[in-house]
N, C-alpha and C positions, 0 to 999 in steps of 0.2 A: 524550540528546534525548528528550523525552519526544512520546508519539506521538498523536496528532488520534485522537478518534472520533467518527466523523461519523455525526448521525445527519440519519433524515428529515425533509425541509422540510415547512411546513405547508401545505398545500393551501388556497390560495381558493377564498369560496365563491362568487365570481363569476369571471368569463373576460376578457382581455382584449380580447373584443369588446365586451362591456357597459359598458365604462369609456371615460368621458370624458376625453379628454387634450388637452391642444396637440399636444401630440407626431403623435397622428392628422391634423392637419389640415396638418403642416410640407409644403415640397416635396419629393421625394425626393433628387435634390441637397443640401437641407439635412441633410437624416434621415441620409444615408451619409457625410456631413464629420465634426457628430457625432459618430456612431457611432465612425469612424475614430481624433477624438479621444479619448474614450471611451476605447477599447481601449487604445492608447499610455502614456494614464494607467493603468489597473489592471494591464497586461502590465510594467510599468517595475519594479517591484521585483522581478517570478519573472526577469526577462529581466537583470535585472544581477547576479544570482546565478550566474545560469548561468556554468556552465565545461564544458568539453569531454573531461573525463576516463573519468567513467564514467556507467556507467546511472542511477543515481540522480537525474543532473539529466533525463533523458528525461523518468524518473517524474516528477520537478517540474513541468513541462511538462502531459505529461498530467492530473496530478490538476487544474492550474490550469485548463485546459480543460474539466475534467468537472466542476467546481466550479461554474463560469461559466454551463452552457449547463446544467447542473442547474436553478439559480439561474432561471434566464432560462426554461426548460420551466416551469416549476413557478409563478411567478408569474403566467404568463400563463393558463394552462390554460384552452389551446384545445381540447385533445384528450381523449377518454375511457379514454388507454392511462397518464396523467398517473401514477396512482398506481405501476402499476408500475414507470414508466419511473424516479420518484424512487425507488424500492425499490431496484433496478439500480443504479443512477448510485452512492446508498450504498451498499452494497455493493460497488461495484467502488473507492470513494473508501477506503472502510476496508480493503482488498485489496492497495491501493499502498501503503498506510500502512504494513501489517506485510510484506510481499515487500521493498518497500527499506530497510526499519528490518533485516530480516532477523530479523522476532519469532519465526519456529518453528526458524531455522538453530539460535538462542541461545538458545532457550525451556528446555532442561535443565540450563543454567545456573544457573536461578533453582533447580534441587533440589539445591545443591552449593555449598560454598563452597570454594575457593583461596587459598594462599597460595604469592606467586611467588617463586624465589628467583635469584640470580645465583650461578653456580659454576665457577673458574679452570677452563681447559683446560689440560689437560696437556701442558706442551712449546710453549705458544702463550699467552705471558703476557697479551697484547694484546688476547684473545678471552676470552668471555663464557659460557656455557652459559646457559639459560632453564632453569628447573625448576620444575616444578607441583610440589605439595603439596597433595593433596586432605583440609581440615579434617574435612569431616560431607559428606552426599552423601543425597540421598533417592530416588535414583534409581529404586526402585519406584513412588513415586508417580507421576511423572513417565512412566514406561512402561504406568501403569497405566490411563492415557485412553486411551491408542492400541493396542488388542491387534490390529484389523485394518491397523494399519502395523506391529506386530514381525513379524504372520505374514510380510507382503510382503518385508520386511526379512530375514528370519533365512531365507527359500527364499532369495534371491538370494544373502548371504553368511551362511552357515551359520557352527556355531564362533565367534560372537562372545562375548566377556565382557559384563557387566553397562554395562559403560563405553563402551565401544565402541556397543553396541546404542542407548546413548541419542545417541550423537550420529550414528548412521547414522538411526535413527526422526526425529530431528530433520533431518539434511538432506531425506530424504523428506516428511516435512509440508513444507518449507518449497518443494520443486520442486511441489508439487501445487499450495502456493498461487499458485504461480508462474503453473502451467496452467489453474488455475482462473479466475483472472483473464483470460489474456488469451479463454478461450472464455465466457466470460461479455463479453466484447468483442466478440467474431468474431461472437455469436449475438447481440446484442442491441441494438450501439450503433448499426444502420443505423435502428433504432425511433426515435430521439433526435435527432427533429429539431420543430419548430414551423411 
């Protein structure tokens, strides 16, 4: 599946208090039916996706929400915090992207190629073994962005191999991005409102 990169919306050069609309002059009983509709209609396709299994559709959910009211800040730009708050919004959009694609868990992957293999068990004809077969591997490179996550990496579990160290640097990028996100949440998203 290939992965969204969201970038920033474009700022108007006018506010939605300057613009003329119907819209401004409906009743509010009308404005909130609407709206109501509205929402029914765009939520209808993230909401029939949904399943209940794992985190992923959370993220669904979220990103559609932060999508929405990105959208929705940004065009109207009421506020003087507008630029940032689009800065945020992507950034935390491109954040959900890679934490549930899982782009830094598998990111050392891309320095390595496999070839898998299937092999009898012995005494259990019916059963299968899994076996990697590591082709080419570039695993330097690959380590070679993160030397302040091998240090973190290699104090916590000392004695790793080359192999090993890439895929423990890789779970660690990928729980930071984890955390990252959600306190770019915690700090930010009470800003994001119109």
């Amino acid at each position: 599946m290939k992965m969204k990169n969201y970038k920033k919306l474009t700022i108007p050069k006018d506010s939605a208090w300057e613009r003329k609309s119907i819209w401004r002059k409906l009743p509010l009983w009308l404005k909130t039916f609407l709206t109501g509709c509205n929402n029914l209609i765009k939520w209808t396709p993230t909401i029939w996706k949904q399943r209940d299994w794992d985190d992923s559709f959370i993220f669904d959910i979220l990103q559609k929400k932060i999508e929405f009211q990105r959208k929705e800040l940004v065009l109207s730009n009421r506020h003087t915090r507008i630029n940032i708050d689009n800065r945020d919004m992507t950034i935390v959009l491109n954040l959900i992207e890679k934490v549930r694609n899982e782009y830094y868990a598998t990111e050392y992957l891309d320095y390595r190629e496999t070839k898998f293999r299937f092999e009898d068990i012995e005494g259990r004809p019916q059963y299968k073994s899994l076996e990697l077969d590591v082709v080419w591997e570039d695993d330097d490179t690959f380590l070679y962005k993160y030397p302040s996550t091998i240090r973190k990496v290699i104090k916590d579990k000392p004695g790793l191999n080359k192999s090993d160290l890439c895929f423990w640097v890789a779970q660690y990028n990928q729980e930071k991005a984890h955390n990252l996100l959600f306190k770019i949440l915690k700090e930010r998203m009470r800003w994001w409102w119109d």
